[in-house]
C-alpha positions in Angstrom: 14.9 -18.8 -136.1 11.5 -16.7 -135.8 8.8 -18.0 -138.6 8.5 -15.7 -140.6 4.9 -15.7 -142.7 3.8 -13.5 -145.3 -0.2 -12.9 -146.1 -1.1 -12.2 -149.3 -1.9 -8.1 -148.4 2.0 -7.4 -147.7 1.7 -6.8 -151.5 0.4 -3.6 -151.1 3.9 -2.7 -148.8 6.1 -3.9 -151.5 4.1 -4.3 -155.3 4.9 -7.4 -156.7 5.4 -8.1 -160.4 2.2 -7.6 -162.7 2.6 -10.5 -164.9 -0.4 -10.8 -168.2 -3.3 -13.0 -167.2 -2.9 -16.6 -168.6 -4.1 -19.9 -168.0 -1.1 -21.7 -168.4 2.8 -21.7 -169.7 5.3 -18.6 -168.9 4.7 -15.3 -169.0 7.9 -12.2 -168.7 8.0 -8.8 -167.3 10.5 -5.5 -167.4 13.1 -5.0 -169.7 13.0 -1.1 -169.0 15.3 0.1 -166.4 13.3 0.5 -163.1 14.1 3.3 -160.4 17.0 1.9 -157.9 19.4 3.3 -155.9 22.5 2.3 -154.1 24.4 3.7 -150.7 27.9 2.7 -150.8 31.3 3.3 -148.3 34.5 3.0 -150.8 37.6 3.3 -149.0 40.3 4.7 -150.6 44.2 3.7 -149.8 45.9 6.7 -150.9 49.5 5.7 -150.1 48.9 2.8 -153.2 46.5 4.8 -154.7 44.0 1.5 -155.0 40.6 0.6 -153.5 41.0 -0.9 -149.7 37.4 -1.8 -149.4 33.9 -1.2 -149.9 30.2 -1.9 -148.7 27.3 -1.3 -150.8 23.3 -1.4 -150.2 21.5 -1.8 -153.8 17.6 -1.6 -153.6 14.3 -0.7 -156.0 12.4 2.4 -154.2 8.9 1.7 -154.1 6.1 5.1 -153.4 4.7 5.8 -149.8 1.6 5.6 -150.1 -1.2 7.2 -148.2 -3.0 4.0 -147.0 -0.1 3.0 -144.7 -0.4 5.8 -143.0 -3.6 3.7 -141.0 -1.5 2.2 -137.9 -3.3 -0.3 -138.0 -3.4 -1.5 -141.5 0.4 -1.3 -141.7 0.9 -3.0 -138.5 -1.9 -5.7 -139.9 0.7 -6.1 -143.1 4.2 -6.3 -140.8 4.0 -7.7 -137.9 5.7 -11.0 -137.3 6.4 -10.9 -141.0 9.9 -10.3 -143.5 9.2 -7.6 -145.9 11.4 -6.9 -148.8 12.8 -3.3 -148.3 12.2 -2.6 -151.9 11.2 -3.5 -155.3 11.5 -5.0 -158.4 15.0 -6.7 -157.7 16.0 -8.3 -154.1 17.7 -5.4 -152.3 20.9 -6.8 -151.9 24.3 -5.7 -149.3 27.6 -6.2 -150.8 30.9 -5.9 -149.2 34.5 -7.3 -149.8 35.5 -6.3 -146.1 34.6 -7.5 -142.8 31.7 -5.6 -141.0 29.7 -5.5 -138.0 25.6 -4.2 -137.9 24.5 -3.7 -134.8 27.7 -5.9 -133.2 26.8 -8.7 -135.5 29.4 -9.5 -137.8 28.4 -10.2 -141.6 31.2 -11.6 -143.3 32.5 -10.5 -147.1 30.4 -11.5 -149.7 27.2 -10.3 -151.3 23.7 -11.0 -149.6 19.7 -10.6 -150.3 17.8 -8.3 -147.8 14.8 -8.1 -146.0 12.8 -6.5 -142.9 11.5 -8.3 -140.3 9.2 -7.0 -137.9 8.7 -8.8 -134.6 5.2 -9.9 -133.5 4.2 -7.3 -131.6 5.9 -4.8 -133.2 8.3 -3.3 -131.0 11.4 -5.0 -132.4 13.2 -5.3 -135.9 15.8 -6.8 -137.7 17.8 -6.3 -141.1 17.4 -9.4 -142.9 20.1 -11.5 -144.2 19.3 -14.2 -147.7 21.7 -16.6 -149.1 21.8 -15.7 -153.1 23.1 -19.4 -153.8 20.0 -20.8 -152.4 17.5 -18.0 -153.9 19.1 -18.8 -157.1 19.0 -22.5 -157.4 15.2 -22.6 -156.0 14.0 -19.3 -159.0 12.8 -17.5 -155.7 11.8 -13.8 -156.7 11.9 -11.0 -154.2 7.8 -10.7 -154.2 8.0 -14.1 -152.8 10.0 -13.7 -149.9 8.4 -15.6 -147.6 9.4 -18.3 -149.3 12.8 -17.6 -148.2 15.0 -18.7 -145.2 16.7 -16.0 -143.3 20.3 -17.0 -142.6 19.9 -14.5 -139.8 19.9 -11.4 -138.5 21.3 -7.9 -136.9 19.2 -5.5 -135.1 17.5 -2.5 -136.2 16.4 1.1 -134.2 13.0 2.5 -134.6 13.3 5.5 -134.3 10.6 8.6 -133.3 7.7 9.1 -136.4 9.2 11.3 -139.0 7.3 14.3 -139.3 8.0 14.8 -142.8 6.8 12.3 -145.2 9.4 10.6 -147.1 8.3 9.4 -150.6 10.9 7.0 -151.7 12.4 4.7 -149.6 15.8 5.7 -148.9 18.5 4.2 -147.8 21.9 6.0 -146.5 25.5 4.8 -145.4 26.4 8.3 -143.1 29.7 8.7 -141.2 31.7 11.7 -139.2 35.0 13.1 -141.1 37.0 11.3 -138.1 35.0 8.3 -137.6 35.2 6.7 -141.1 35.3 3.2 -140.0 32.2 3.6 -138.1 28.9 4.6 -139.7 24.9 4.8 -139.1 23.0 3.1 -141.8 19.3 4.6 -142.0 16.2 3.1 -143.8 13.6 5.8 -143.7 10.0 5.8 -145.7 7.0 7.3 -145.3 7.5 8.3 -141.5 9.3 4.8 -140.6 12.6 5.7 -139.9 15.0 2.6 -138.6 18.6 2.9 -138.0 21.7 0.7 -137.1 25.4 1.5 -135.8 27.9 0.1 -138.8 32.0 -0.8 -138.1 34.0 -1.7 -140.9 37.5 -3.5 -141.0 39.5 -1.6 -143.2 43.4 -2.7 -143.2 45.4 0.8 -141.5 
């Protein structure tokens, strides 16, 4: 498994919580609902008139903001590191049917998400997180590097968007005759990364 090591500036990718200066005990923050969004697949068996399936991408949409736009700052603050793809909450994948990103087959179930950007650069990867072990250890998703990464399925860079956008978005897209076969898309700022998508749903 690559290491995977997170400095202290990957905070301003992916802001952290803001918890009230104090020397010691516990101190809380939220409470209000925060801006998320979720790209979903439901498939629909229409012959029993019943869900057959679904897959679901739930994530916090941090701002773009104009100081990543320095190459190299942004590359200083990904490379060879796991970022969270998000904010507030872990960005999390749910599905109840089997599926395959980029050929490598995630298994029903409900996972934590990150990004991981190779060393030097060129390559990344959609990040899988077991919830069990996040969960027992009180691991927050501003703390990711303190996470293992189960594994991992290959992402596309693609060409620089020209257009900027704002809000990270993520999409589930798919042709009217190709249903079972999908593109998902994480785009921000003028990062735009991709990945081919099957899923198994019974005939």
């Amino acid at each position: 498994m690559r290491q995977t090591i997170v400095v202290g500036t990957l905070t301003l990718l992916m802001a952290g919580p803001v918890l009230a200066q104090q020397s010691k005990g516990v101190s809380v923050e939220g409470g209000d609902p925060d801006d998320r969004a979720s790209a979903r697949l439901l498939y629909w068996d229409n012959d029993a008139d019943a869900a057959a399936g679904q897959l679901a991408i739930n994530y916090g949409r941090p701002v773009w903001r104009k100081d990543y736009e320095d190459a190299a700052k942004f590359d200083a603050i990904t490379k060879g590191k796991v970022w969270r793809m998000g904010s507030n909450f872990w960005s999390n994948l749910y599905a109840d049917v089997p599926v395959k990103i980029s050929g490598k087959s995630i298994a029903p179930g409900f996972y934590f998400l990150g990004l991981e950007r190779s060393v030097d650069g060129s390559s990344w990867w959609l990040a899988f997180i077991d919830p069990v072990k996040i969960r027992q250890a009180h691991i927050d998703a501003f703390d990711i590097h303190k996470a293992a990464v189960e594994f991992t399925a290959p992402m596309n860079l693609g060409p620089r968007s020209p257009s900027e956008v704002e809000k990270l978005t993520i999409t589930l897209t798919h042709s009217e005759n190709e249903i079972r076969n999908a593109i998902l898309k994480v785009a921000w700022g003028h990062l735009t990364l991709t990945a081919p998508v099957k899923v198994t749903v019974r005939e």
